[in-house]
C-alpha positions in Angstrom: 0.0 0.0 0.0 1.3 3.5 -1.0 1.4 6.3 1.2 -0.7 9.1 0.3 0.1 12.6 -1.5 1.4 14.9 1.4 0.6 18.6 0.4 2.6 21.1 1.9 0.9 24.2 2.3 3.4 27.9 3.5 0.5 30.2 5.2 1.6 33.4 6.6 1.8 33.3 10.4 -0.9 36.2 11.0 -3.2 33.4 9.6 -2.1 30.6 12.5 -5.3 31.1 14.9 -7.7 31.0 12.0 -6.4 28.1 10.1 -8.0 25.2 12.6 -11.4 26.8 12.1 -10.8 26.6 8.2 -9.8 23.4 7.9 -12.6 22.3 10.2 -15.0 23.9 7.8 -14.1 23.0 5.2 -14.2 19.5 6.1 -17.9 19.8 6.6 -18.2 21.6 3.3 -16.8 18.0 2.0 -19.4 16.3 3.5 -22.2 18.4 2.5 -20.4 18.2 -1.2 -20.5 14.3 -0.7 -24.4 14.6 0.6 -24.9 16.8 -2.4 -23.6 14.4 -5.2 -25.6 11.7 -3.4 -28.8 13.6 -4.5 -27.0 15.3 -8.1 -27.6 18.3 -6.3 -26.1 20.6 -8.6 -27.1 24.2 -7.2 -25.3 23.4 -3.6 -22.3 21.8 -5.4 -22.0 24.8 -7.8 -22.6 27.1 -4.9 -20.0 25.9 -2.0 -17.8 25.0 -5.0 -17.5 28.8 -5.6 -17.4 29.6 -1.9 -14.0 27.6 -1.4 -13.3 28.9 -5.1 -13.4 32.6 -3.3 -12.0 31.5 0.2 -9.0 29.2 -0.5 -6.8 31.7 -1.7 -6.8 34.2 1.1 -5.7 31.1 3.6 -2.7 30.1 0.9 -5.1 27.1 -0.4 -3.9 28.0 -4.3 -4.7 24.3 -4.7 -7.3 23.7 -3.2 -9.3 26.9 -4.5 -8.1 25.9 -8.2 -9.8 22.1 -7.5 -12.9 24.1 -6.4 -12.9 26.2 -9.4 -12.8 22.7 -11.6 -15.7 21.1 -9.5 -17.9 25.1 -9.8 -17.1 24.5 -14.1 -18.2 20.8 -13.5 -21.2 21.3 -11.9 -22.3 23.5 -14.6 -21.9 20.4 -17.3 -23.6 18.4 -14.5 -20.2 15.9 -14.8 -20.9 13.8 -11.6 -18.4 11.6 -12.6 -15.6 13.8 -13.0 -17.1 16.2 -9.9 -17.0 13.1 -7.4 -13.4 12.2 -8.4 -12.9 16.7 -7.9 -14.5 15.8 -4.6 -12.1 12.7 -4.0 -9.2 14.7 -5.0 -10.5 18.0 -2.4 -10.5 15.7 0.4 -7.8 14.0 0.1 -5.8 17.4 -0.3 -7.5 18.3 3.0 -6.8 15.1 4.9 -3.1 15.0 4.0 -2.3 18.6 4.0 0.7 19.9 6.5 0.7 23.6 7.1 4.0 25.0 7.5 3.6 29.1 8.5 5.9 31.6 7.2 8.9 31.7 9.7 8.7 28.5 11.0 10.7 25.5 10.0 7.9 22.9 11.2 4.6 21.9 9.5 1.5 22.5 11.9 
């Protein structure tokens, strides 16, 4: 068995006390994405696809926000295929993600 992807993410270290709260939502944006494929809900996909699209970048997400941006273009072509494996790909980036903050030598 192969060890999964590990994404290193450099956030500035003004963001440190918000970045647990981020991660933690948008962890529950995942499930309400994987709830909302469930049902080919494709106005809540589409919409908290562009939320994270707008968010990601601001926390020093790049990735992240560009895999939302692909799952928002998605939605609109009502691709679930290809929007679940967007959704795959968004939480594994989240579950294997190691913040390092500018300054610091160790990941968070």
């Amino acid at each position: 068995m192969s060890n999964p992807t590990q994404y290193i993410i450099t956030v500035s270290a003004d963001l440190k006390p918000l970045i647990p709260k981020f991660i933690k939502s948008r962890k529950l944006d995942m499930d309400k994405l994987v709830y909302s494929i469930e049902r080919k809900d494709v106005s809540t996909i589409t919409s908290i696809a562009h939320k994270i699209k707008g968010n990601a970048g601001s926390f020093g997400f790049d990735e992240f926000g560009r895999l939302a941006q692909s799952l928002e273009r998605e939605a609109k072509t009502e691709n679930f295929s290809k929007m679940e494996e967007l959704i795959n790909t968004m939480k594994d980036y989240l579950n294997n993600s190691k913040i390092v903050f500018e300054g610091e030598d160790q990941p968070a």
